[in-house]
N, CA, C and O atoms as a Tripos MOL2 file, in Angstrom:
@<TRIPOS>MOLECULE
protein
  236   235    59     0     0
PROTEIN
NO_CHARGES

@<TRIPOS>ATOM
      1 N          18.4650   11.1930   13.0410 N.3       1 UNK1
      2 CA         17.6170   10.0340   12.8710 C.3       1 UNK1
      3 C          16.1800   10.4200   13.2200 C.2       1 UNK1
      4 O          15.6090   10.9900   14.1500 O.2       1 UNK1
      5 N          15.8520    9.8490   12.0440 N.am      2 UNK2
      6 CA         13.4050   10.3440   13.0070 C.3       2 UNK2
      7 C          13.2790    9.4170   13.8870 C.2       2 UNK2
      8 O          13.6550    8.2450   13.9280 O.2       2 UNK2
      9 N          12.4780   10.3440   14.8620 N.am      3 UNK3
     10 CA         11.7440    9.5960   15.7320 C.3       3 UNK3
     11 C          10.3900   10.1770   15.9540 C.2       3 UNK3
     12 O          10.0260   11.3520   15.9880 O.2       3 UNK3
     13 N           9.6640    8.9450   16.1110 N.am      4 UNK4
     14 CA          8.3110    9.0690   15.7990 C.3       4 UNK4
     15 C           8.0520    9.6220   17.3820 C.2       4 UNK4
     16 O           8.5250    9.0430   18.3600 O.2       4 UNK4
     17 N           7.0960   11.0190   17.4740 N.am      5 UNK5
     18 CA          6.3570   11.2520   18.5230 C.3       5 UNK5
     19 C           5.5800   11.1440   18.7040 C.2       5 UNK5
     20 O           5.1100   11.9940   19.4600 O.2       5 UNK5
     21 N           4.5390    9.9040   18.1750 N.am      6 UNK6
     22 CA          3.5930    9.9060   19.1300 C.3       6 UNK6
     23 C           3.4730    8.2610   18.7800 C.2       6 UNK6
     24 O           4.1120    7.5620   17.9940 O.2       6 UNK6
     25 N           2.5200    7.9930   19.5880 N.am      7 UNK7
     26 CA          2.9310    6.0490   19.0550 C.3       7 UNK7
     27 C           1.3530    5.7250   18.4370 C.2       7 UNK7
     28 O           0.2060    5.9920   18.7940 O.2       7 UNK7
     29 N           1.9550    5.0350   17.3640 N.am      8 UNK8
     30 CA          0.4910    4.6600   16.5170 C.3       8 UNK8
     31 C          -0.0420    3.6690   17.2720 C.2       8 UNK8
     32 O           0.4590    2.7310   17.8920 O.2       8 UNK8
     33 N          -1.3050    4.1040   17.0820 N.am      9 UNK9
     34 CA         -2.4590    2.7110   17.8750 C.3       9 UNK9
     35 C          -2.7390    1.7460   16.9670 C.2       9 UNK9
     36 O          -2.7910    1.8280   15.7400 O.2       9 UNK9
     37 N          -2.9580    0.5930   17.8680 N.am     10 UNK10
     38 CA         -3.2910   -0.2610   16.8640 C.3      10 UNK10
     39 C          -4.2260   -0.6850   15.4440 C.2      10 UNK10
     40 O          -3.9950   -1.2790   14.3900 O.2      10 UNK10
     41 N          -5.2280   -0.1120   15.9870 N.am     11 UNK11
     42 CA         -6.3500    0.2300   14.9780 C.3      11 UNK11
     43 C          -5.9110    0.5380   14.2460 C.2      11 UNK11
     44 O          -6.1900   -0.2420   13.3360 O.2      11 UNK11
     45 N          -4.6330    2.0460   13.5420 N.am     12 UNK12
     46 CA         -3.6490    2.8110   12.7450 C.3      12 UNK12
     47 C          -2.7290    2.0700   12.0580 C.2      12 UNK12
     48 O          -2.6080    2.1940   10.8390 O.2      12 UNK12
     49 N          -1.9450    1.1720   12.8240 N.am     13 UNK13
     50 CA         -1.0070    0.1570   12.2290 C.3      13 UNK13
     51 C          -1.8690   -0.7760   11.4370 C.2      13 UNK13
     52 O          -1.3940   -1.1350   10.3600 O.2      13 UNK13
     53 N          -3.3170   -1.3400   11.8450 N.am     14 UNK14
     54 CA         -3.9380   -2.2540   10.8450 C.3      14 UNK14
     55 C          -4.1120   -1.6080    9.7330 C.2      14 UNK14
     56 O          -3.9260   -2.2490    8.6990 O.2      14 UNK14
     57 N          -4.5770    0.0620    9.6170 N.am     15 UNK15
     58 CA         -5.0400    0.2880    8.5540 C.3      15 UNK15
     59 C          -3.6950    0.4010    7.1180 C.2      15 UNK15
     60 O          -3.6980    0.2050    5.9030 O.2      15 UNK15
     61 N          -2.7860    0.7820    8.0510 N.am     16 UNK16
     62 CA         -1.4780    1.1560    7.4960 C.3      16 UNK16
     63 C          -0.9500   -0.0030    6.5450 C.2      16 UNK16
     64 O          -0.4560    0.0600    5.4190 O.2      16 UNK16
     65 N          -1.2410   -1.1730    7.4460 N.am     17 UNK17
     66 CA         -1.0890   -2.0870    6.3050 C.3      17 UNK17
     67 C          -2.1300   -3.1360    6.0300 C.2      17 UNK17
     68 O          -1.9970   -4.3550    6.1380 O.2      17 UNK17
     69 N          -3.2510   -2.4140    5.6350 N.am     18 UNK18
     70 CA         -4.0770   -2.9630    4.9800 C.3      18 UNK18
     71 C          -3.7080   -3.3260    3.4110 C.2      18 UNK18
     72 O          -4.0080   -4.4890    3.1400 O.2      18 UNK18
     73 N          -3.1170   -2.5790    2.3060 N.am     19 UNK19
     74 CA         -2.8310   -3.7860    1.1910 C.3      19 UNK19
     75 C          -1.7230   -4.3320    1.2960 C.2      19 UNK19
     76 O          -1.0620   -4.3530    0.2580 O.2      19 UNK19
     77 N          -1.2280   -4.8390    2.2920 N.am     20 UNK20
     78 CA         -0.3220   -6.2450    2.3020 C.3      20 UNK20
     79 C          -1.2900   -7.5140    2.5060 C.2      20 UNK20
     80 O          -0.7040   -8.5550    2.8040 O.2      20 UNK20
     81 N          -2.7270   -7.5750    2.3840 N.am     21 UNK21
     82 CA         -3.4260   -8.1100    2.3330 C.3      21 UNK21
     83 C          -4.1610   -8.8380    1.3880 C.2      21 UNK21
     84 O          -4.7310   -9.9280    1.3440 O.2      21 UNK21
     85 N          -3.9210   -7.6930    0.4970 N.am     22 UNK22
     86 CA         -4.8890   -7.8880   -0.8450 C.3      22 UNK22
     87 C          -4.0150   -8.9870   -1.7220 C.2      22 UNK22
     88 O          -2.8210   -9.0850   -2.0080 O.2      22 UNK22
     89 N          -5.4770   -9.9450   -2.0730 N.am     23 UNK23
     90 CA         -5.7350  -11.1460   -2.6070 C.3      23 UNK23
     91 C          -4.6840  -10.4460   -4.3200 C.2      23 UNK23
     92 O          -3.5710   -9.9200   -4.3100 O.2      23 UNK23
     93 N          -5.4990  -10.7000   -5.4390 N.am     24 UNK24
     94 CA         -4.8470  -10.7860   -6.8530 C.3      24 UNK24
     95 C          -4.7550   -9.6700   -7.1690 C.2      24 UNK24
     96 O          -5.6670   -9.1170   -6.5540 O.2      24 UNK24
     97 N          -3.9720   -8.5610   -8.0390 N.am     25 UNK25
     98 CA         -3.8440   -7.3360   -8.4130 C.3      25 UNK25
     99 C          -4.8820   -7.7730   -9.6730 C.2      25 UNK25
    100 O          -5.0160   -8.7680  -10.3840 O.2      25 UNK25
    101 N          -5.6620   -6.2070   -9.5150 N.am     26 UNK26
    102 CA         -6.7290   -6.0830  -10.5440 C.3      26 UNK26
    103 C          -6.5800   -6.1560  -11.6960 C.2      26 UNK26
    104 O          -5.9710   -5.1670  -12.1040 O.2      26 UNK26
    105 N          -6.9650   -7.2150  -12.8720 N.am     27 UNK27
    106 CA         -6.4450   -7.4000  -14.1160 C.3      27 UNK27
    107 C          -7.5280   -7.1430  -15.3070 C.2      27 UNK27
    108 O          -8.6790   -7.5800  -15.2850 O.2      27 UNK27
    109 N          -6.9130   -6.2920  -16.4320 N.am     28 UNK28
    110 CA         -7.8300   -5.7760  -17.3430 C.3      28 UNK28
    111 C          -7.5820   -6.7170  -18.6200 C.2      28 UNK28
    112 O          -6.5030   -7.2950  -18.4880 O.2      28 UNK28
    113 N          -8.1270   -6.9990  -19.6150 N.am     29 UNK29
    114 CA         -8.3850   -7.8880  -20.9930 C.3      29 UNK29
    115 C          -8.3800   -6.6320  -22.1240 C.2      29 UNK29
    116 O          -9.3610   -5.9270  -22.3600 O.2      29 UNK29
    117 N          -7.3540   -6.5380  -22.6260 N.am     30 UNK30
    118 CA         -7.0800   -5.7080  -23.4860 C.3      30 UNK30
    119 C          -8.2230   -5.9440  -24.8700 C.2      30 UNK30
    120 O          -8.2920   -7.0160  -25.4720 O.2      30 UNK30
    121 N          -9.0120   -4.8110  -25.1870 N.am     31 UNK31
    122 CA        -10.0880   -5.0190  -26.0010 C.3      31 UNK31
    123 C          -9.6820   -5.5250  -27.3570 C.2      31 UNK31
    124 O         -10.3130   -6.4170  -27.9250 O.2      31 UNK31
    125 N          -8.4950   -4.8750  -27.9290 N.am     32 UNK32
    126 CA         -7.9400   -5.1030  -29.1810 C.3      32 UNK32
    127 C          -7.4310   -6.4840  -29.2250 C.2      32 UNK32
    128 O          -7.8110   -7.1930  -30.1570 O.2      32 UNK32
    129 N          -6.7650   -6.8780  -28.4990 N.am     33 UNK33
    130 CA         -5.6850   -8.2810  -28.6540 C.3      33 UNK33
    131 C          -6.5030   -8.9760  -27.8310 C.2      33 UNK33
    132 O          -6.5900  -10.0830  -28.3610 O.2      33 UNK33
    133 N          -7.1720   -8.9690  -26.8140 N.am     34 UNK34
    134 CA         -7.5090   -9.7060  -25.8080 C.3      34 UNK34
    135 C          -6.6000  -10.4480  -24.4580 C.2      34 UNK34
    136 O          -6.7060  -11.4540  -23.7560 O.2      34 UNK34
    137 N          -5.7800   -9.4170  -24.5780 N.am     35 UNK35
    138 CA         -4.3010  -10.2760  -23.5620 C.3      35 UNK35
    139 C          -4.8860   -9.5390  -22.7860 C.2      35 UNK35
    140 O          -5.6230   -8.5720  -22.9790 O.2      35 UNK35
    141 N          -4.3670  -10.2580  -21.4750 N.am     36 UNK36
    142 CA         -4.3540   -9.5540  -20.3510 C.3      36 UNK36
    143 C          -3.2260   -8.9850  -19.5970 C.2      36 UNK36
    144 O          -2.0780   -9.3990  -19.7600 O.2      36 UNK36
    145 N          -3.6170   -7.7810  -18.5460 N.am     37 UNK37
    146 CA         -2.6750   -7.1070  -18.2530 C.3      37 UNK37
    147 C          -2.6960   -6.5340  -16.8490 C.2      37 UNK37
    148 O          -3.3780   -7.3470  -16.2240 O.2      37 UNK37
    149 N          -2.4170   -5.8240  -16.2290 N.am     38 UNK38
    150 CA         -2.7410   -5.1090  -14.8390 C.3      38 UNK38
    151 C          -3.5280   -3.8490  -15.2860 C.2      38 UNK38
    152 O          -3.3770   -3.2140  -16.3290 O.2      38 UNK38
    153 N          -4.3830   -3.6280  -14.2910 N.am     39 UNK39
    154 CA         -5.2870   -2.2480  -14.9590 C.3      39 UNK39
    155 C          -3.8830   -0.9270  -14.9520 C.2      39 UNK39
    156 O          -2.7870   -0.8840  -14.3920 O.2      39 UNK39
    157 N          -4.4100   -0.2620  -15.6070 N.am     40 UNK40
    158 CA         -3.5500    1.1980  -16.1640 C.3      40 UNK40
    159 C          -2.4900    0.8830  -16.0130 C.2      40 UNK40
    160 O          -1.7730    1.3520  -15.1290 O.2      40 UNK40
    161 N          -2.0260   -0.2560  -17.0960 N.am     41 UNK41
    162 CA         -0.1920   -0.3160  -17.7970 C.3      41 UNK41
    163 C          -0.9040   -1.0450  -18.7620 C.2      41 UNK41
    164 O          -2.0190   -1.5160  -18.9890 O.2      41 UNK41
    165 N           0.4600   -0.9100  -19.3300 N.am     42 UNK42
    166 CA          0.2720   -1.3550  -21.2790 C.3      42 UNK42
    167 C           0.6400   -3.0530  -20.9340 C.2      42 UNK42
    168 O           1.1660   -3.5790  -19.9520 O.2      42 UNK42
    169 N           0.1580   -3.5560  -22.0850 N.am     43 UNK43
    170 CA          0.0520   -4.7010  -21.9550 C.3      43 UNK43
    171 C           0.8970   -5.1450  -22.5640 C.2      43 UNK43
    172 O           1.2290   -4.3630  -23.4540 O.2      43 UNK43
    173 N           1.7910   -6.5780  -22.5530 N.am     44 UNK44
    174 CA          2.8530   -7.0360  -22.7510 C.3      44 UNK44
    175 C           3.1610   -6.9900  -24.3520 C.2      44 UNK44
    176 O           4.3160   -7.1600  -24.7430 O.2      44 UNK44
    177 N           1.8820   -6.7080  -25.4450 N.am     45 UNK45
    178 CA          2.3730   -6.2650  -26.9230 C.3      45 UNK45
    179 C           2.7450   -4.6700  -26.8610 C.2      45 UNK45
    180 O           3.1010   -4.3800  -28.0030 O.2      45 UNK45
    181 N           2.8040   -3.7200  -26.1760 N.am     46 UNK46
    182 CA          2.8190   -2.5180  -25.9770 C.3      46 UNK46
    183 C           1.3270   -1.8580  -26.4350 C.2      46 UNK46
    184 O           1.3720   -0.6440  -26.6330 O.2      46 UNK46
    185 N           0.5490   -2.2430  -26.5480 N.am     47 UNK47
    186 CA         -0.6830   -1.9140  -26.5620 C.3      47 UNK47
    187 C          -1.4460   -0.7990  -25.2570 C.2      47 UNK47
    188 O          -0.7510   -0.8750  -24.2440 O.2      47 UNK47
    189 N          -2.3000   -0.1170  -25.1170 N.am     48 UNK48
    190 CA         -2.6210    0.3470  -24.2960 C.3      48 UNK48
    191 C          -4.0570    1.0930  -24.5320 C.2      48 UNK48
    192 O          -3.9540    1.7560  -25.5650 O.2      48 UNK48
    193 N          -5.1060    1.2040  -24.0690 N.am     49 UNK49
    194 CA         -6.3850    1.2870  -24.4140 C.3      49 UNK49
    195 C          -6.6110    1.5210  -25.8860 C.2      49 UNK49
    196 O          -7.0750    2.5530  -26.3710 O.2      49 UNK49
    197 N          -6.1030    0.0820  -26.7570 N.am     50 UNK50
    198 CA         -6.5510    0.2780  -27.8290 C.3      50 UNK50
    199 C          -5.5510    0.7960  -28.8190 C.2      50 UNK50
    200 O          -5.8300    0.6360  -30.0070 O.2      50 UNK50
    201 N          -4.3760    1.4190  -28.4900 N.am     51 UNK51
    202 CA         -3.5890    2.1480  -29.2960 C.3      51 UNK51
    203 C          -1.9600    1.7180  -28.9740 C.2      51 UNK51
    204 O          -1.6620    1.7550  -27.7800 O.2      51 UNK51
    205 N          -1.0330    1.3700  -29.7970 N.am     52 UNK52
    206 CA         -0.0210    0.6380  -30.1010 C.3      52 UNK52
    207 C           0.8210    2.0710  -29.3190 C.2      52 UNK52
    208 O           0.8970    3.2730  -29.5750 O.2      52 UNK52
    209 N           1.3230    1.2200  -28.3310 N.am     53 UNK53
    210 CA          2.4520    3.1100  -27.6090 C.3      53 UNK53
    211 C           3.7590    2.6070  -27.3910 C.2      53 UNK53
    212 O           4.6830    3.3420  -27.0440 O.2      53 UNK53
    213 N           3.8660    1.5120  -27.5580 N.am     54 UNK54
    214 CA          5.5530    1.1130  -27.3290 C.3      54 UNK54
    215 C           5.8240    0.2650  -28.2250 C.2      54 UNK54
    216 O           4.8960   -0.4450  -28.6130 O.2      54 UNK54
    217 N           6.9930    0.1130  -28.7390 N.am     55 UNK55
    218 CA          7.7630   -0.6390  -29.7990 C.3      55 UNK55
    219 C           8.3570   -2.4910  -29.0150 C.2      55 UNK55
    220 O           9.1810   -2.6210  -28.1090 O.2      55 UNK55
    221 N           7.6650   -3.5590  -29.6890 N.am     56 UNK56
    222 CA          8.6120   -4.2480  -28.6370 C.3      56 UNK56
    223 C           9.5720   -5.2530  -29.4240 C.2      56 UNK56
    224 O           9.4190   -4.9620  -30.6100 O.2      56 UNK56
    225 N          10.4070   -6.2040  -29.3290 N.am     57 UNK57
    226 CA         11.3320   -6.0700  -29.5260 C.3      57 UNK57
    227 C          11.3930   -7.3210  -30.8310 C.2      57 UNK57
    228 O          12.3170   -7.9790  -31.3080 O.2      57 UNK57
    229 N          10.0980   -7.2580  -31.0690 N.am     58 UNK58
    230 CA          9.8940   -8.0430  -32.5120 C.3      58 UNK58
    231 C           9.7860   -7.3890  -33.2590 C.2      58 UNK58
    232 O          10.1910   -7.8170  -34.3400 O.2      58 UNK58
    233 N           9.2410   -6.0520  -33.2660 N.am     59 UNK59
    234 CA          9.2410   -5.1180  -34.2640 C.3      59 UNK59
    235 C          10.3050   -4.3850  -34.7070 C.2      59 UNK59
    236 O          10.1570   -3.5740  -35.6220 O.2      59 UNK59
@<TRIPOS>BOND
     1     1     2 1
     2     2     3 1
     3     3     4 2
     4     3     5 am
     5     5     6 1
     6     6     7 1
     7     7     8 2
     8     7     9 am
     9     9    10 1
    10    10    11 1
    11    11    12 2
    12    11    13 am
    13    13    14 1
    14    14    15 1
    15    15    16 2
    16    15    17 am
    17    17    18 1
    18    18    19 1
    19    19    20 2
    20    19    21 am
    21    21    22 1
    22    22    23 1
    23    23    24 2
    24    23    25 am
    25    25    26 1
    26    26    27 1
    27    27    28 2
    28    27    29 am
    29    29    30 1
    30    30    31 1
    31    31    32 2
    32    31    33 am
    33    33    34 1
    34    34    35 1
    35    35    36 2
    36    35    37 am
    37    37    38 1
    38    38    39 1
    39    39    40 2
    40    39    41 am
    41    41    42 1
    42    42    43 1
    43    43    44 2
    44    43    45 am
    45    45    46 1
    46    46    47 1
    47    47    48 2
    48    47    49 am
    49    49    50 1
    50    50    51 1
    51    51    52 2
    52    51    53 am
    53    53    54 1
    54    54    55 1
    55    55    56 2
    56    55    57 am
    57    57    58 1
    58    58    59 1
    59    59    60 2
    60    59    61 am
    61    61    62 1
    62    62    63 1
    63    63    64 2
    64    63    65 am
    65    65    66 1
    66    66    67 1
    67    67    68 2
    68    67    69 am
    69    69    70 1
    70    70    71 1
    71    71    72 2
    72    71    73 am
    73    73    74 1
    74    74    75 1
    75    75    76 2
    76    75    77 am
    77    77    78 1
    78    78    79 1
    79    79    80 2
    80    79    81 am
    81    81    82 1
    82    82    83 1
    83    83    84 2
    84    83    85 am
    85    85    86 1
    86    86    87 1
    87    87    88 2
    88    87    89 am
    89    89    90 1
    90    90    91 1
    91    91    92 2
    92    91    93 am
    93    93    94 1
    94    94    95 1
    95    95    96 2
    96    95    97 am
    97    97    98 1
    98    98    99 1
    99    99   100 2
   100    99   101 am
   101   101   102 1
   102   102   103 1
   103   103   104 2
   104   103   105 am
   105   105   106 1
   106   106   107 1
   107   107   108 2
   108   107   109 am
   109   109   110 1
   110   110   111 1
   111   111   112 2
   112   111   113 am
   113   113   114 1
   114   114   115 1
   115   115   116 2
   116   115   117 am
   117   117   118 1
   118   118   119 1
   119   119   120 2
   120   119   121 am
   121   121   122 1
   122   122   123 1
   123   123   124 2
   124   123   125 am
   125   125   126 1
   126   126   127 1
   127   127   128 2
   128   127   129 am
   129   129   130 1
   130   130   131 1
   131   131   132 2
   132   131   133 am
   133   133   134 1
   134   134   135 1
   135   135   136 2
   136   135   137 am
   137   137   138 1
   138   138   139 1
   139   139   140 2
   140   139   141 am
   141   141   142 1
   142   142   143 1
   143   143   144 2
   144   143   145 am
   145   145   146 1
   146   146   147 1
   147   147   148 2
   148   147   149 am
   149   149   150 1
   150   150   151 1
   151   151   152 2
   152   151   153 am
   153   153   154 1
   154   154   155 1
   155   155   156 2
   156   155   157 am
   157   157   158 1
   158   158   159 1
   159   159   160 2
   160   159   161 am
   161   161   162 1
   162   162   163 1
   163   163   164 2
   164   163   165 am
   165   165   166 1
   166   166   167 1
   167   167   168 2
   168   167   169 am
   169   169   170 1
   170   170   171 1
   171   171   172 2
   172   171   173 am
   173   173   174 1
   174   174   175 1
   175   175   176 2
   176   175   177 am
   177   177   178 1
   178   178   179 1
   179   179   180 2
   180   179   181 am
   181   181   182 1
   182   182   183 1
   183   183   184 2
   184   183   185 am
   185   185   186 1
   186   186   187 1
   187   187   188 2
   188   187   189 am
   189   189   190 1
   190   190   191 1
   191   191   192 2
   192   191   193 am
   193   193   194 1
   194   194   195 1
   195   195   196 2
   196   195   197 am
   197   197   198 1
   198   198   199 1
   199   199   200 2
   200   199   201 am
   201   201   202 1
   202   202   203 1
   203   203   204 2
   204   203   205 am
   205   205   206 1
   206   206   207 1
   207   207   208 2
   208   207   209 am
   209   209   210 1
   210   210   211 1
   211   211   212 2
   212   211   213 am
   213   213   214 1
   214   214   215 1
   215   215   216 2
   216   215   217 am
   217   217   218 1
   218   218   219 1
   219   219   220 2
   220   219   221 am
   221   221   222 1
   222   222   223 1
   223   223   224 2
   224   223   225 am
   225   225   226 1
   226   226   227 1
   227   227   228 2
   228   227   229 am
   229   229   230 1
   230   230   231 1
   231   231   232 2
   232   231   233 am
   233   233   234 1
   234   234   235 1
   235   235   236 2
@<TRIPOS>SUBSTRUCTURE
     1 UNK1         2 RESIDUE 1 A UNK
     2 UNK2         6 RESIDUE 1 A UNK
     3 UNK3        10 RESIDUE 1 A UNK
     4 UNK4        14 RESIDUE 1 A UNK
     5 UNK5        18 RESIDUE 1 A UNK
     6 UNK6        22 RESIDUE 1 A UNK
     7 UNK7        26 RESIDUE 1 A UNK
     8 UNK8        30 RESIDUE 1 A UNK
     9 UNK9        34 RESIDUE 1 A UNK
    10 UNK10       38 RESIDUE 1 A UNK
    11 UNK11       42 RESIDUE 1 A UNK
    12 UNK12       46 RESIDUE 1 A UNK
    13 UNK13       50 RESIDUE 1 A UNK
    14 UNK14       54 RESIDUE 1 A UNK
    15 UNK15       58 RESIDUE 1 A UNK
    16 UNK16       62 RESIDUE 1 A UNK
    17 UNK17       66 RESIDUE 1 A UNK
    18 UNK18       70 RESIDUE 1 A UNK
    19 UNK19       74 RESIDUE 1 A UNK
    20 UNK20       78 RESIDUE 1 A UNK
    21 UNK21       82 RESIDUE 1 A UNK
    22 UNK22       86 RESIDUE 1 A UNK
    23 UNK23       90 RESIDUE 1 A UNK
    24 UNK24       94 RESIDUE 1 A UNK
    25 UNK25       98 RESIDUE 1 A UNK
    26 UNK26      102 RESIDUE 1 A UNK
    27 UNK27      106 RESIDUE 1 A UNK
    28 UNK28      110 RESIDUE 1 A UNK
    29 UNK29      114 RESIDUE 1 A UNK
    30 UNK30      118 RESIDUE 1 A UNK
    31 UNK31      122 RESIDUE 1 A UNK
    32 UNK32      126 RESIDUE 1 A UNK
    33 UNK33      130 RESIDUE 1 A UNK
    34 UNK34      134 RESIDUE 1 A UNK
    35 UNK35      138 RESIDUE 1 A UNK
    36 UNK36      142 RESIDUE 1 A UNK
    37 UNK37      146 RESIDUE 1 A UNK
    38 UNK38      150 RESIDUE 1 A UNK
    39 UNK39      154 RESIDUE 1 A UNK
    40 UNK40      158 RESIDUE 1 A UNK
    41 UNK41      162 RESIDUE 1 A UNK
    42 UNK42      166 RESIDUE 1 A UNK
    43 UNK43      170 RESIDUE 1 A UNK
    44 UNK44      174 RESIDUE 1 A UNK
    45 UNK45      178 RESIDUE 1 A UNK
    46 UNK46      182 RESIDUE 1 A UNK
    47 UNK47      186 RESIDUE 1 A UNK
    48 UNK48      190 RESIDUE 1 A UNK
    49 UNK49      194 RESIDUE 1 A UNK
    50 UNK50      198 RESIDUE 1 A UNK
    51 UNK51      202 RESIDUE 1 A UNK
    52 UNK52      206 RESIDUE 1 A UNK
    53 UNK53      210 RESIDUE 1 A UNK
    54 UNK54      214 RESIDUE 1 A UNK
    55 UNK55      218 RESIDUE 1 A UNK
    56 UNK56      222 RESIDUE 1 A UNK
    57 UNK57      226 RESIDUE 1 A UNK
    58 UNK58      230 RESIDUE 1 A UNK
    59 UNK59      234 RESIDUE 1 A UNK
């Protein structure tokens, strides 16, 4: 089993979980379609900067 040797300070534990904090995940507007999406993933038509990369399930 690990055991931690040395004990994190507090200051360490805040930083550690600093993005359990964060407000809205950063969202990009796809130039072609205009949908939106999370930055760097394809967007829900399979679209992705501009260029068609996944098949979805209308096609």
């Amino acid at each position: 089993m690990a055991v931690q040797q040395n004990k994190k300070s507090p200051s360490k534990r805040g930083m550690h979980r600093a993005h359990d904090f964060l407000s809205a995940p950063p969202l990009a507007i796809e130039p072609t379609t205009g949908e939106v999406h999370m930055r760097h993933h394809i967007s829900p038509s399979g679209v992705y900067r501009g260029k068609k990369v996944v098949k979805t399930k209308g096609e």
